[in-house]
C-alpha positions in Angstrom: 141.0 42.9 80.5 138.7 42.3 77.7 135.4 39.5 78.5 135.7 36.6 77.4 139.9 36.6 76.7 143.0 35.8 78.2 145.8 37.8 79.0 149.5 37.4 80.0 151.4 39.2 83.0 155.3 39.1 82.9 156.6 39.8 86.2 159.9 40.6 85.5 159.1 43.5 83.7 157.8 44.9 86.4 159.4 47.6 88.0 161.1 46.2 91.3 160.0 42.2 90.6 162.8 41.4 88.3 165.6 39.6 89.8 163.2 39.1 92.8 161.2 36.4 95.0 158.0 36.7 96.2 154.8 35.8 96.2 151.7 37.2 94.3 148.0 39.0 95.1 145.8 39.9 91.9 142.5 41.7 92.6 139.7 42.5 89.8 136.3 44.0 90.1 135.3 40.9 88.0 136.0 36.7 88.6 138.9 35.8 87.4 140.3 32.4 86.6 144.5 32.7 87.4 147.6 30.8 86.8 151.0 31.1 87.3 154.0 28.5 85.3 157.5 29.0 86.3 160.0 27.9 83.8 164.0 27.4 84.1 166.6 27.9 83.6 166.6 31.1 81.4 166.1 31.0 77.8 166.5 27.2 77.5 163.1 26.5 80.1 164.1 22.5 80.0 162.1 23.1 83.5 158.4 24.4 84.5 156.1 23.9 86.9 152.6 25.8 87.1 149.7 26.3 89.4 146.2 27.8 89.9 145.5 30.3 92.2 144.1 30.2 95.3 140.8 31.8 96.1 141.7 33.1 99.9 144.1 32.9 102.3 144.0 30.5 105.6 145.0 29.9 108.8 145.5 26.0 108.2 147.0 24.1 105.5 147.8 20.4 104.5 150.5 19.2 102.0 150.6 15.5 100.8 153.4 15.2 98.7 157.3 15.7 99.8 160.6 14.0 99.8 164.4 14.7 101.1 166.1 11.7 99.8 167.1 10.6 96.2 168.4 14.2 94.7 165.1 15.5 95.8 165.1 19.6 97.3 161.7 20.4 98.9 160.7 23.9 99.6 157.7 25.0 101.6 157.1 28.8 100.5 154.7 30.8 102.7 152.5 33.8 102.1 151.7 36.3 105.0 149.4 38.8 103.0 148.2 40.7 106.5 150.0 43.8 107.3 150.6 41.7 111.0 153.2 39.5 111.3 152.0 35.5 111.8 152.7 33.0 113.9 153.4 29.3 112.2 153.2 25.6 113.4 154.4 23.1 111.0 153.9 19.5 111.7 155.6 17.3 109.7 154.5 14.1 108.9 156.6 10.7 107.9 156.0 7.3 106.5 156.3 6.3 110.0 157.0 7.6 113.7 155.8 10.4 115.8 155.3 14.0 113.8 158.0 16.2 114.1 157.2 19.8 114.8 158.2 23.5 114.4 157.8 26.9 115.1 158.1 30.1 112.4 157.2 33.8 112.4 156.2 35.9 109.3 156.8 39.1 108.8 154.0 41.2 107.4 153.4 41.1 103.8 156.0 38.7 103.1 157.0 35.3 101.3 158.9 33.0 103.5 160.7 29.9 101.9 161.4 26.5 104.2 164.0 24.3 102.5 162.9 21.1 104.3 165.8 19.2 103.7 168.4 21.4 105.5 166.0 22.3 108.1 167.2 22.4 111.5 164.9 21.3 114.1 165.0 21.5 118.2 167.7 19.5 119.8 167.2 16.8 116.2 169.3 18.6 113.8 168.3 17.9 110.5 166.3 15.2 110.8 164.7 15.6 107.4 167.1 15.1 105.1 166.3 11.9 104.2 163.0 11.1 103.6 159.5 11.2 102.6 157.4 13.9 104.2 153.9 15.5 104.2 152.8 18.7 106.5 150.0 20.7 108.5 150.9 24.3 108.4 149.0 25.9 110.9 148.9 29.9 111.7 148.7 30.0 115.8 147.5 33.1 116.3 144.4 33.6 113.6 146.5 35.9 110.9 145.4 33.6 107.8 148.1 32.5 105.0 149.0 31.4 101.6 151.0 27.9 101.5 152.7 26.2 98.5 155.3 23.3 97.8 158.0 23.4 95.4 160.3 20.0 94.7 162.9 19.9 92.7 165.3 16.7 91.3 169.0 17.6 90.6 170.2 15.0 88.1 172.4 14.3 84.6 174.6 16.9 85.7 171.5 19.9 85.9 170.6 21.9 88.9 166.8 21.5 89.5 166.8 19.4 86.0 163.0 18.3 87.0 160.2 20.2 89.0 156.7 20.4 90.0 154.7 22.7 92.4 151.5 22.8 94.1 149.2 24.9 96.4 147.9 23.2 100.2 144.5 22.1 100.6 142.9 24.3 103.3 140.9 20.9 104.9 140.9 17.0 104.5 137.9 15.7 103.3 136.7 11.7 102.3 136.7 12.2 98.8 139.2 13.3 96.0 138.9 13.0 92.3 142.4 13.0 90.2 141.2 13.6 86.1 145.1 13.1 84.9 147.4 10.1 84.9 149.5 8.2 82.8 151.5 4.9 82.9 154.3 3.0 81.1 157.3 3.0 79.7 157.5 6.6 79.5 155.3 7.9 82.7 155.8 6.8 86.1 152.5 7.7 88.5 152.4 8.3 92.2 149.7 8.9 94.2 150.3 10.3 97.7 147.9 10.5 100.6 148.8 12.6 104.2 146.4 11.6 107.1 146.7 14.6 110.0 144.7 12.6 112.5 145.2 10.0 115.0 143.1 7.9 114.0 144.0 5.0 110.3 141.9 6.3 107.2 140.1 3.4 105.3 140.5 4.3 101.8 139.0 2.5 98.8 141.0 3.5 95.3 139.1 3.3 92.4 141.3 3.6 89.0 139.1 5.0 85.7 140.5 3.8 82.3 139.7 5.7 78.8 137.2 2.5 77.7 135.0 2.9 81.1 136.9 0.0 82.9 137.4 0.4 86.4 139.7 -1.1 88.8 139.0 -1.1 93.2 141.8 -1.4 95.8 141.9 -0.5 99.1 144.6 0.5 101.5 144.6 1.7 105.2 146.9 4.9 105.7 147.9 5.1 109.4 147.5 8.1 111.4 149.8 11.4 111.6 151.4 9.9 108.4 152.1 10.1 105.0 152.0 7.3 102.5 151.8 6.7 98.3 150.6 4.3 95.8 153.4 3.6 92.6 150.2 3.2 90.6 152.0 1.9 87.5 153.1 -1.2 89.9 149.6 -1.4 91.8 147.7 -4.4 92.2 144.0 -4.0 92.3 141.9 -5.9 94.3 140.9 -9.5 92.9 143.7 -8.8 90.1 147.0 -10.8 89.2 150.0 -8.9 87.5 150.2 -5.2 87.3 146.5 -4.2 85.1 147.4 -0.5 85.1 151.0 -0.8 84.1 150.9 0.8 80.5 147.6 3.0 80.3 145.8 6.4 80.8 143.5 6.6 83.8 142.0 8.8 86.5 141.4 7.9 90.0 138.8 8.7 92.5 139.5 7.8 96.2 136.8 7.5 98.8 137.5 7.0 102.3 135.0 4.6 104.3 135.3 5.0 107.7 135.1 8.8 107.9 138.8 10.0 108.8 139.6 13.0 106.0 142.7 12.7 104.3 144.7 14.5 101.7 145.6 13.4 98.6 147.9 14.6 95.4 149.4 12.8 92.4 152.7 13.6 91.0 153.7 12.2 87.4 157.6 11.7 86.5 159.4 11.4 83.1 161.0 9.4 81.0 161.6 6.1 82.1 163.1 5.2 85.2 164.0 7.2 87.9 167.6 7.4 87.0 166.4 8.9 83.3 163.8 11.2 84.8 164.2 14.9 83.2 161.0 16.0 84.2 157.5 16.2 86.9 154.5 17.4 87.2 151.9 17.4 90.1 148.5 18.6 91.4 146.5 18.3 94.4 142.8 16.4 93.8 140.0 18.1 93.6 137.0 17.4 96.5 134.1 17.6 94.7 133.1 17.4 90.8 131.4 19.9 88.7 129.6 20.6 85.5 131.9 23.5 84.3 135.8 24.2 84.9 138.0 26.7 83.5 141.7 27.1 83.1 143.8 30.5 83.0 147.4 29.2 81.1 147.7 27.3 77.7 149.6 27.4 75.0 150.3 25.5 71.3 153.9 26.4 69.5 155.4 24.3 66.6 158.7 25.4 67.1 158.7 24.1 70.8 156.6 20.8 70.3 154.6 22.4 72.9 151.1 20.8 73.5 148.5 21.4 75.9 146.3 18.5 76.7 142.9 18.8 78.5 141.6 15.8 80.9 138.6 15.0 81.3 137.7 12.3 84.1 133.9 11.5 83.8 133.2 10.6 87.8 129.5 9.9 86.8 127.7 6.7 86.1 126.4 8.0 82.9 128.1 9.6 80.0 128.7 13.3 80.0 128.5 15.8 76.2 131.0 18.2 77.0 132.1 21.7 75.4 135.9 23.1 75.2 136.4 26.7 74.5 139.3 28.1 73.8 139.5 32.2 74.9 142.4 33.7 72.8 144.6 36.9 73.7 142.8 38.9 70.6 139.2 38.3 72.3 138.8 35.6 69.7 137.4 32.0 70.7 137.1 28.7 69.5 135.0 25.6 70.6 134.6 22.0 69.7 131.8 19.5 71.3 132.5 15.6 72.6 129.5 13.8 72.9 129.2 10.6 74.8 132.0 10.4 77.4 131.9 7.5 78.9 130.5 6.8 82.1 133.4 6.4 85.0 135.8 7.1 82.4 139.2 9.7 81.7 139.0 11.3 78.6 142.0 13.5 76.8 141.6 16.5 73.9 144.9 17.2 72.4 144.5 21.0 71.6 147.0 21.0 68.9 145.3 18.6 67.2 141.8 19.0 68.0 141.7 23.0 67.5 144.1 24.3 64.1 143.2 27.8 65.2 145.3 27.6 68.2 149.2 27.0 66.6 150.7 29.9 67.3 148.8 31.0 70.1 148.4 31.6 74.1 144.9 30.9 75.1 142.3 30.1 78.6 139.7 27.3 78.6 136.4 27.0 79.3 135.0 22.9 79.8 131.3 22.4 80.4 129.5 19.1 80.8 126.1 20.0 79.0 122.3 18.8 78.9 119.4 19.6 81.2 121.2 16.4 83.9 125.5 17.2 82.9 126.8 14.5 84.1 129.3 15.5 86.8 133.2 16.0 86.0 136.6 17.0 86.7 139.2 18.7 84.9 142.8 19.3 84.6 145.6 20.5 82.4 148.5 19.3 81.2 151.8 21.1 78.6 154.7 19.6 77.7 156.8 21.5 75.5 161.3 20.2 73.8 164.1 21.6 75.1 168.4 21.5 74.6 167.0 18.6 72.2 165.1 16.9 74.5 161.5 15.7 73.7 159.2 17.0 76.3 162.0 18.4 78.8 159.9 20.2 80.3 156.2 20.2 81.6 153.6 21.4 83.9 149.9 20.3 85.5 146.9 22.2 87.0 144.0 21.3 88.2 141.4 23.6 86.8 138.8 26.1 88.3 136.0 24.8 89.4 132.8 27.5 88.3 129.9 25.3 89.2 
């Protein structure tokens, strides 16, 4: 693989993969930056999801987002990479009510899949199957793992007609930082928190609109459970009416009295639930940087597929920052945005913004430059027509952190 470039691995032409599940492990002699999108079904892709890859496996993992009810299918799909089989708690967490709990093994270099919502439990039967759900995945007896979520939405007469997937977090921690979101007519936002402990969590939500406006509201999330915000209905603090209700933003949440939490955001389209064709979702990230990079994007006419690149500023001054494009040929392009507002979420429409990319699949590279960059976050989002449907299909990531 070529410095400085991006390249592209279909799996189902590999010998023995195609037609197959399972799960994935790419080594390199150098750092790599990888992603992996999923689109269905076959040639018409009116699906996708994608994620980044994780960095190591873990003997504990937490999962915020989940639901049984509604048309939802949620799948747990586990990694043993070891060549020993593990042991594996899971600890289910609801809105409310005492966690419920179970008990897997994993063979050796395997993928295991849970489907939550026909999941039979000890002397409860399926007592998933109708409702919201987060999780601590926990290997008992020290063989570490790989954990993801896949959730699906069967509607409009289509098997899995929406989708979005995401990896575990391998620890809580008091602060996240989410750089996309989107509200209105078209978006519907969620974000979802999961506390594992006994004690409540004390979290203070602070929403980050393109002009630098901010908005505060806190909520207390109850212990061993697993709670959301419908963000384009929220009602900040020392606010009347619904002030977030039609508008980009990102979100940093902080929580105040020490109890670590998890938290995702998941995004659904068009309209109303009953319209919805399509999701995306990603976990937050815990800390910001000054440079992020992204393995998957892609610009094609034909498709109306665009990648977007967001930008949430989490500093209190404004941030120059530089987005380069690494192309498959070993080309590259950048462009620089100065003066990103402080406390701020901030979009580049590649299609738009770089001509040389029609056409073409291509990495990213975003740095926050100067001799103090202020401190950011990063994340990707592609949307792409499908069976004559704008935007049937899309994915989100949250990038790479560097440094």
């Amino acid at each position: 693989m070529a410095a400085r470039s991006r390249l592209t691995v279909y799996p189902r032409t590999v010998a023995g993969v195609e037609g197959a599940e399972f799960s994935t492990v790419v080594q390199s002699d150098e750092p790599l930056v990888v992603d992996r999108t999923m689109s269905w079904d076959g040639a018409a892709a009116y699906g996708a999801h994608a994620e980044t890859a994780l960095h190591s496996a873990s003997t504990t993992w937490y999962l915020a987002e989940g639901a049984t009810h509604s048309g939802f299918d949620l799948f747990y799909l586990l990694q043993n990479p070891a060549s020993t089989p593990a042991t594996v708690r899971v600890r289910y967490l609801r809105p409310s009510g005492e966690p419920l709990e179970k008990t897997y093994t994993l063979a050796a270099n395997s993928r295991t899949n849970i489907w939550v919502d026909t999941e039979e439990l000890p002397g409860l039967g399926t007592a998933l199957a109708n409702t919201d759900v987060s999780a601590v995945i926990e290997s008992t007896d020290g063989v570490p793992i790989i954990v993801e979520r896949a959730m699906y939405l069967s509607n409009q007469g289509r098997l899995f007609n929406a989708g979005h997937e995401s990896a575990g977090i391998t620890s809580p921690a008091t602060r996240w930082f989410l750089a996309e979101g989107a509200t209105g007519d078209y978006f519907d936002m969620f974000i979802l928190f999961a506390n594992p402990n006994n004690a409540d969590a004390e979290a203070k939500v602070t929403y980050l609109l393109p002009d630098g406006t901010t908005y505060v509201r806190t909520l207390v999330v109850p212990g061993n459970t697993r709670q959301n915000i419908w963000v384009d209905y929220d009602v900040p603090d020392g606010t009347t009416g619904f002030p977030l209700l039609d508008t980009a933003v990102s979100t940093t949440i902080e929580v105040t009295n020490g109890v670590p939490i998890i938290v995702e955001r998941a995004m659904w389209w068009p309209g109303t639930a009953a319209t919805w064709h399509e999701t995306h979702n990603s976990v937050g990230a815990t800390t910001a940087g000054t440079m992020w990079a992204l393995a998957e994007g892609e610009v094609d006419a034909s498709r109306n597929l665009e990648t977007y690149i967001l930008v949430a500023n989490t500093s209190t001054t404004p941030a120059d920052v530089r987005v380069t494009l690494l192309f498959e040929d070993g080309t590259s392009a950048e462009q620089t945005y100065p003066g990103i507002l402080p406390n701020s979420r901030f979009n580049v429409p590649v299609g738009s913004s770089f001509p040389q990319a029609a056409g073409k699949r291509f990495g990213v590279i975003v740095e926050s430059l100067g001799t103090s960059p202020a401190q950011i976050v990063v994340e990707r989002a592609m949307y792409w027509d499908a069976l004559g449907q704008w935007w049937a299909a899309g994915t989100n990531a949250l990038a790479t952190m560097v440094k």
